[in-house]
PALUM-235688 format. One record per residue (C-alpha): residue in one letter; x, y, z. Coordinates in Angstrom, 2 decimals, padded with zeros to 5 digits. Layout:
BEGIN
PT:code:u:v:w
PT:a:X:Y:Z .
...
REM end
This chain:
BEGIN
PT:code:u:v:w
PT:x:000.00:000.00:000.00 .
PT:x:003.00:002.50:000.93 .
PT:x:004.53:001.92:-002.73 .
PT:x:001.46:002.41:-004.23 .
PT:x:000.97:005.37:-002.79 .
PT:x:004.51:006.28:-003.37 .
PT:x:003.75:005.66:-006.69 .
PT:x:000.89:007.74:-006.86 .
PT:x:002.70:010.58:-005.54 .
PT:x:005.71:010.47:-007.87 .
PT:x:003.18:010.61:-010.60 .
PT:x:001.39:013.54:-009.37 .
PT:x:004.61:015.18:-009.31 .
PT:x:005.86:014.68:-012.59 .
PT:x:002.19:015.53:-013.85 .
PT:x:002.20:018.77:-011.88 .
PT:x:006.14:019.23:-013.15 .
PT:x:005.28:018.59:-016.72 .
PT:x:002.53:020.95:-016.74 .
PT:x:004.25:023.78:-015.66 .
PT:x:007.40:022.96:-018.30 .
PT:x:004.55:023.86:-020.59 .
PT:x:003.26:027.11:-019.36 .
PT:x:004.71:029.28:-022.26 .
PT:x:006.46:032.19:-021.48 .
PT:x:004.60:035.42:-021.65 .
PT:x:007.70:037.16:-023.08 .
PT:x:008.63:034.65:-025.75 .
PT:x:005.25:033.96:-026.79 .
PT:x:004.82:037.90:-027.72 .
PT:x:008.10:038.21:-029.28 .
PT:x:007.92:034.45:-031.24 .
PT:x:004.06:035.59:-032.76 .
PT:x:005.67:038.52:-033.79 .
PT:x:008.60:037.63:-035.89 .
PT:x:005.84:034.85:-037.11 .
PT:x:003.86:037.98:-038.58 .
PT:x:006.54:039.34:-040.23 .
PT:x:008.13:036.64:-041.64 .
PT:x:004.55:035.59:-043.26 .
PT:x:004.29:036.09:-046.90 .
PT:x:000.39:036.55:-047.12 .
PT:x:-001.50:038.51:-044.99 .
PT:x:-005.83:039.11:-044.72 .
PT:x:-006.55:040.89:-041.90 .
PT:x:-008.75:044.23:-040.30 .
PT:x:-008.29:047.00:-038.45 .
PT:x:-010.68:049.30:-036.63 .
PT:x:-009.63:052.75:-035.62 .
PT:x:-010.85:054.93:-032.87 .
PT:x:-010.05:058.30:-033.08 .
PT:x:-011.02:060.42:-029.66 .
PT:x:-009.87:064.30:-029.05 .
PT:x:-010.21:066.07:-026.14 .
PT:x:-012.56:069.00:-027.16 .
PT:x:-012.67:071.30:-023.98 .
PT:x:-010.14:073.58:-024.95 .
PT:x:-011.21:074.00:-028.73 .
PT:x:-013.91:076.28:-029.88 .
PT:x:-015.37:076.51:-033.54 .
PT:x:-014.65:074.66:-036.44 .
PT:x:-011.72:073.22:-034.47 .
PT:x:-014.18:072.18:-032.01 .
PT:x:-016.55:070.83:-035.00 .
PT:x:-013.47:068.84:-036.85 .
PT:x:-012.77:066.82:-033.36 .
PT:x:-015.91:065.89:-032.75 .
PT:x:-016.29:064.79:-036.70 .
PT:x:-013.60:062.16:-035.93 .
PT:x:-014.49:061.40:-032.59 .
PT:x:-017.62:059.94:-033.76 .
PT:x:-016.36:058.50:-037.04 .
PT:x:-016.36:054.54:-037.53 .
PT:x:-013.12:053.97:-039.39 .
PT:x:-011.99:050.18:-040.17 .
PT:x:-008.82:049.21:-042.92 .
PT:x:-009.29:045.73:-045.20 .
PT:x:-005.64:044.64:-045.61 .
PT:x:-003.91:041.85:-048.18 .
PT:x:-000.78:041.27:-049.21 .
PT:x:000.86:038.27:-051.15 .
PT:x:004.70:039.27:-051.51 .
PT:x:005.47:036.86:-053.75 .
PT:x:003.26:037.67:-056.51 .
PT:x:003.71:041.34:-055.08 .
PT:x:000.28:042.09:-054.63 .
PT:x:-002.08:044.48:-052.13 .
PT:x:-005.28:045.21:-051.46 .
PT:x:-006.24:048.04:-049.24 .
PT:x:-010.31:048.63:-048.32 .
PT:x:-010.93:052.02:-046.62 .
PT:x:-014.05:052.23:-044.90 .
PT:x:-015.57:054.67:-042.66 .
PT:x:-018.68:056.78:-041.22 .
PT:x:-018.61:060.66:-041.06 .
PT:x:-021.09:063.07:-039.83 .
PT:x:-021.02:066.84:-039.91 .
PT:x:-023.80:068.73:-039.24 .
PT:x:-026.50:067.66:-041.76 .
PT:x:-024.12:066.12:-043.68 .
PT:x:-023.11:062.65:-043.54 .
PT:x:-020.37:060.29:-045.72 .
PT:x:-020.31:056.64:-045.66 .
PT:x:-017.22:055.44:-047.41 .
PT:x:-015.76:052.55:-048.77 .
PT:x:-013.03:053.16:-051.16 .
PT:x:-011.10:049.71:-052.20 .
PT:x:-007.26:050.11:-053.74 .
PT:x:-005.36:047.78:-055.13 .
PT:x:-001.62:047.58:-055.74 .
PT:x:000.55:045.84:-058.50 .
PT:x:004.15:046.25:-057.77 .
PT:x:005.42:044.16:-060.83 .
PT:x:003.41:046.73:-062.97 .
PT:x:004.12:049.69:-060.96 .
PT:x:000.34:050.70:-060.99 .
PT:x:-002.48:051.09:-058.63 .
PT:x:-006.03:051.35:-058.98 .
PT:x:-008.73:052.89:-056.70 .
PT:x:-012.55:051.77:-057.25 .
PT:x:-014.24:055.09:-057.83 .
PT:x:-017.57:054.66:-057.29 .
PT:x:-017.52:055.69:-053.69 .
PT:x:-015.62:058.85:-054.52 .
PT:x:-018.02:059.90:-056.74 .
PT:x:-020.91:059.26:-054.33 .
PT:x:-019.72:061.20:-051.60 .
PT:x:-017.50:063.50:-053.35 .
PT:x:-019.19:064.00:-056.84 .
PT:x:-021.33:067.29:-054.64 .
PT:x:-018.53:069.07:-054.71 .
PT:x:-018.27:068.59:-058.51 .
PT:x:-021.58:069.59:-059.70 .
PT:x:-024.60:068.27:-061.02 .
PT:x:-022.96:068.15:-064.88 .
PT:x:-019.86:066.52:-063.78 .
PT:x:-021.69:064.09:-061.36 .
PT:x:-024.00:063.10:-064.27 .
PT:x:-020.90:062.70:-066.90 .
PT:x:-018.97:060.60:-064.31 .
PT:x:-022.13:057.97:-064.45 .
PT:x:-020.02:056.28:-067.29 .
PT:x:-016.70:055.74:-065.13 .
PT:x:-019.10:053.98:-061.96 .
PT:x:-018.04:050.06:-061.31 .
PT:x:-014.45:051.60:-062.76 .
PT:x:-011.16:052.00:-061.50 .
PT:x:-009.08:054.66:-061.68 .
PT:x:-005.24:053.79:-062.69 .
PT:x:-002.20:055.83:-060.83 .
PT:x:001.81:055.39:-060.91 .
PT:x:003.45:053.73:-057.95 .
PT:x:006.99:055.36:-057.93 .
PT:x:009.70:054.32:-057.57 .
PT:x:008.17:050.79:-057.06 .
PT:x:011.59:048.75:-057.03 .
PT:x:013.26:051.07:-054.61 .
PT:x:009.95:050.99:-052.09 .
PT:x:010.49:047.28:-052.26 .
PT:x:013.79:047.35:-051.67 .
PT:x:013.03:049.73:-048.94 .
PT:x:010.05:047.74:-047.48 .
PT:x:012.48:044.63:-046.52 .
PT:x:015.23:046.93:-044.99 .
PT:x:012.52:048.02:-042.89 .
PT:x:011.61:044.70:-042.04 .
PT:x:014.84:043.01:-041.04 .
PT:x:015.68:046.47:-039.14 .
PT:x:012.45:045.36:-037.49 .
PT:x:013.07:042.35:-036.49 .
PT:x:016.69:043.24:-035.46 .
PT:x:015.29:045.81:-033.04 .
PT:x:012.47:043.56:-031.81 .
PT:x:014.96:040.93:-030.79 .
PT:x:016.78:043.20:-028.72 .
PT:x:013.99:044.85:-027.47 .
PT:x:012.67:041.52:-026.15 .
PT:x:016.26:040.94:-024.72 .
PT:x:016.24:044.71:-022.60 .
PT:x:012.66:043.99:-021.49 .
PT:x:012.43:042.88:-018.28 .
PT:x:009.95:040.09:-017.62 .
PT:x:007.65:041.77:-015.87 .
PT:x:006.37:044.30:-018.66 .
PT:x:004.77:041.32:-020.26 .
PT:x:001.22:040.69:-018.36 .
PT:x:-000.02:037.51:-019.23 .
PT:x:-003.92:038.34:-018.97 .
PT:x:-007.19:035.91:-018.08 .
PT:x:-008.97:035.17:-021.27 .
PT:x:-012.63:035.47:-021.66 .
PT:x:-014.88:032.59:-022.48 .
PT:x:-015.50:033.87:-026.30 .
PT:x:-011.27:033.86:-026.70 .
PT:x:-011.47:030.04:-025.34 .
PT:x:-013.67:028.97:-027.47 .
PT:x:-012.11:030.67:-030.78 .
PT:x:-008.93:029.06:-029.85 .
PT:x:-006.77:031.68:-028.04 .
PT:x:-003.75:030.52:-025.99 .
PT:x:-002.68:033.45:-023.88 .
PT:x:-003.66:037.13:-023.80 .
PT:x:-000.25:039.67:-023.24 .
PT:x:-000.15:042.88:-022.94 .
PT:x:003.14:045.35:-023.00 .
PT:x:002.80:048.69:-021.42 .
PT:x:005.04:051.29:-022.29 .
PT:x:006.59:054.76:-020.37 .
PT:x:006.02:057.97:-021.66 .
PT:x:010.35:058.16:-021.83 .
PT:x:010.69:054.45:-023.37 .
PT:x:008.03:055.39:-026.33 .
PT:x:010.50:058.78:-026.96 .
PT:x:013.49:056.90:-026.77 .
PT:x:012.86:054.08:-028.99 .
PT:x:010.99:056.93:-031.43 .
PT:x:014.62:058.63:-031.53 .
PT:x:016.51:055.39:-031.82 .
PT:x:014.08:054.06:-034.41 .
PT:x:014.14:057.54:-036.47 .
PT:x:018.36:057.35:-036.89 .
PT:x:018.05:053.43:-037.62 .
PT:x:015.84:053.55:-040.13 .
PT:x:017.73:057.14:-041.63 .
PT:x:020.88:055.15:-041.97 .
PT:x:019.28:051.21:-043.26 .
PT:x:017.54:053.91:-045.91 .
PT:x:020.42:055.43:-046.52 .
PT:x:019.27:058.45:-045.76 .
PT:x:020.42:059.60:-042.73 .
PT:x:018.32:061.94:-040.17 .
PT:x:020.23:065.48:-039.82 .
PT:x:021.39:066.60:-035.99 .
PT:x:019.15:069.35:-036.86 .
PT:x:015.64:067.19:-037.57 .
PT:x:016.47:065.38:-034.65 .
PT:x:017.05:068.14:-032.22 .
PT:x:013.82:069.44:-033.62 .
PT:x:012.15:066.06:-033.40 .
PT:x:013.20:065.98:-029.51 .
PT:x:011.92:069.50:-029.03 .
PT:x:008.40:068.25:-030.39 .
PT:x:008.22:065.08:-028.38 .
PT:x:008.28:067.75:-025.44 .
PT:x:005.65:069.06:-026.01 .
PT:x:003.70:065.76:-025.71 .
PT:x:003.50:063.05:-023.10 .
PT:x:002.87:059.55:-023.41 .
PT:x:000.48:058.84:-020.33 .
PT:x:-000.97:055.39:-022.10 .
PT:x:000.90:052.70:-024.94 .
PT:x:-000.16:049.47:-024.18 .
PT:x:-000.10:046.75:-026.86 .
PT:x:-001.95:043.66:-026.13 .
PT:x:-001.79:040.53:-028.83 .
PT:x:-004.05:037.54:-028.56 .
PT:x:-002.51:034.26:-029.21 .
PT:x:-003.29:030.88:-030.74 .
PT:x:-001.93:027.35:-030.29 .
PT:x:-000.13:027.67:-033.37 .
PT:x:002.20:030.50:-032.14 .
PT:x:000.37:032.70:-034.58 .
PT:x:-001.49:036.22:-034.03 .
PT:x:-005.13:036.65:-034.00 .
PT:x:-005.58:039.72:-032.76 .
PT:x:-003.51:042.69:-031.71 .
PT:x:-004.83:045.99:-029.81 .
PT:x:-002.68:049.10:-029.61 .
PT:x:-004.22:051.60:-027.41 .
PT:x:-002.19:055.38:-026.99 .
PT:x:-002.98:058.43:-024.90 .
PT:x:-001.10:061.47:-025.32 .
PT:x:-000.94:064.39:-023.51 .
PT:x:-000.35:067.70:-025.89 .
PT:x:000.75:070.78:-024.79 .
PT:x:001.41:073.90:-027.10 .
PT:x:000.39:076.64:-028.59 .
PT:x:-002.16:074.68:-031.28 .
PT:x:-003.74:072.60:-028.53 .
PT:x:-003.79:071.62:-025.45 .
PT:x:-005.70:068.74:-023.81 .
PT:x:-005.39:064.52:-024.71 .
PT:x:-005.22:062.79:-028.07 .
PT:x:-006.88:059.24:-027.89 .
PT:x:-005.86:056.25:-030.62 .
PT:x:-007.21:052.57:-030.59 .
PT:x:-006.27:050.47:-033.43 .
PT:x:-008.18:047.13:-033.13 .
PT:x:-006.39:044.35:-035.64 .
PT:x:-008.31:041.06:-036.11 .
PT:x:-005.71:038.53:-038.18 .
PT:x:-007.99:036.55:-040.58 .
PT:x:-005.02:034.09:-041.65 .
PT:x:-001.37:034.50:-042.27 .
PT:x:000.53:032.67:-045.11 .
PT:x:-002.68:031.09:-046.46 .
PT:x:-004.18:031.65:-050.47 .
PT:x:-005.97:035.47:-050.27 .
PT:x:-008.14:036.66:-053.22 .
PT:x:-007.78:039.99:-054.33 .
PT:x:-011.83:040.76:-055.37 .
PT:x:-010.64:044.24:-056.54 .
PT:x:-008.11:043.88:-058.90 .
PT:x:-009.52:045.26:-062.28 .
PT:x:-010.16:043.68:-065.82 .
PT:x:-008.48:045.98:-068.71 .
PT:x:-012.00:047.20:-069.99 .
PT:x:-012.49:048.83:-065.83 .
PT:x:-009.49:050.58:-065.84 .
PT:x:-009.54:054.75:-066.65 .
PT:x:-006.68:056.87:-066.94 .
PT:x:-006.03:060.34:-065.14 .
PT:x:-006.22:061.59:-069.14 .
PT:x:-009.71:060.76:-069.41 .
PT:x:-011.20:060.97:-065.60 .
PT:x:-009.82:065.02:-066.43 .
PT:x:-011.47:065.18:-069.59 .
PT:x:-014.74:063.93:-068.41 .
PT:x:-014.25:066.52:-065.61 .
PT:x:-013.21:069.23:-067.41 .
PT:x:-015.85:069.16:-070.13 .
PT:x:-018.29:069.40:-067.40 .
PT:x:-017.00:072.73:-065.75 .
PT:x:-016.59:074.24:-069.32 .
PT:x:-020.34:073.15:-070.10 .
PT:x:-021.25:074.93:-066.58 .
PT:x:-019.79:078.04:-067.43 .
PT:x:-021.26:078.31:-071.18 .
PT:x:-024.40:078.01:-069.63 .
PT:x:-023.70:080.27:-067.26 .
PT:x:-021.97:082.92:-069.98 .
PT:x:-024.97:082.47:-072.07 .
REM end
């Protein structure tokens, strides 16, 4: 009976031991999801933003413009296949101004072998098209369901650009995680709803008002020099002089994880305190990412067929034989 219960013990033990080999670590789990994103070649995911302004100190059409954004419903559809060198960007968003009101959605999409983009216009011409006038609203009725085509610049170079970026990135994140003490990363509860959609662990990093400033600094030189073009002593003194003027009271960045290592949501939530002559009072900024998938197929649904694509030539013309129309009949 003792051995047995010996037994039993021992077991119990190793159970208990075994278990707690596998509690992840807060800090590695947040830096390993992380590199995960970055290194992923396909991305598909949202991101909500809420804008909120202190208004007490602003009067007027300053006052007006806060509150504009402050109740705006803003949300970003991301995609991205690097490979094939593909994006797709879906702006969306509420306004309200008075007895006005906008309802957006404006879809881009980007072709880097080609060097072109193309925006969807029907959405601009919906909410815009007022300012315009009746005539050139009317004459634009033939471009709807078509996309406009613009230049990307440069388009190697931003490539080229986009992966220095990246690897400075990483390079900075790894030694980031190795400065940061153990204790910045909170390992939260989870909520029922995050159990049952498969989330692992819930972290969250908080940030100081002086770490967010340094790193901005330290970032701002890094990325000058990987970009070969280096930040002047005299940006950056100015750059330090503006960071005075603001204060960092809230950065918190909390990521949900899954039991693949793998992001599924990521929540960046900043207060700042401003302080000059333009404005005084708090600056609010929640951006709410939801990770759809990472490194699986994507469909771009707005990339255009040749007979949807207009030129800049002929969205002008359209344009500009509707304000010379306007004026004959207003000359006549």
């Amino acid at each position: 009976m003792k051995k047995n219960w010996l037994l039993l013990l021992i077991t119990s033990v190793l159970v208990f031991a075994l278990a707690a080999c596998q509690q992840v670590d807060p800090k590695q789990s947040y830096t390993t999801a992380f590199k995960k994103m970055l290194d992923s070649k396909i991305y598909d995911f949202s991101t909500d933003i809420d804008i909120n302004i202190d208004t007490s100190n602003l009067t007027g059409v300053s006052k007006e413009v806060a509150e504009v954004f402050n109740n705006a419903d803003l949300t970003v559809d991301f995609k991205a296949n690097k490979d094939t060198k593909q994006s797709q960007f879906i702006f969306k968003g509420k306004f309200s101004y008075r007895n006005l009101s906008m309802n957006f959605n404006v879809p881009v999409y980007l072709d880097e072998n080609k060097k072109r983009g193309y925006i969807k216009l029907d959405s601009l011409i919906e909410n815009f098209g007022i300012i315009l006038g009746p005539s050139t609203v009317q004459r634009l009725e033939s471009v709807k369901g078509k996309y406009l085509e613009f230049p990307l610049e440069k388009g190697d170079y931003r490539s080229q650009d986009t992966e220095k970026v990246k690897r400075l990135f990483l390079k900075s994140l790894e030694t980031f995680a190795d400065d940061f003490p153990q204790d910045k990363f909170k390992e939260e509860d989870l909520t029922d709803k995050e159990k049952q959609q498969g989330t692992e662990q819930r972290i969250t990093l908080s940030f100081s008002d002086k770490e967010i400033k340094d790193a901005y600094t330290h970032f701002a030189k890094q990325f000058g020099k990987e970009l070969n073009h280096p930040i002047k002593e005299s940006d950056l003194s100015d750059l330090q002089q503006e960071l005075k003027e603001v204060k960092f009271k809230k950065f918190n960045m909390t990521t949900s994880i899954n039991k693949e290592k793998s992001l599924q949501h990521l929540t960046t939530d900043v207060s700042i305190g401003v302080d000059n002559k333009d404005f005084q009072g708090d600056f609010n900024i929640k951006f709410s990412t939801a990770y759809n998938s990472l490194d699986r197929k994507v469909k771009f649904e707005y990339k255009p067929e040749e007979d949807q694509i207009v030129t800049m030539d002929e969205l002008e013309g359209l344009v500009d034989q509707s304000g010379r129309e306007e004026i004959n009949g207003f000359t006549k």
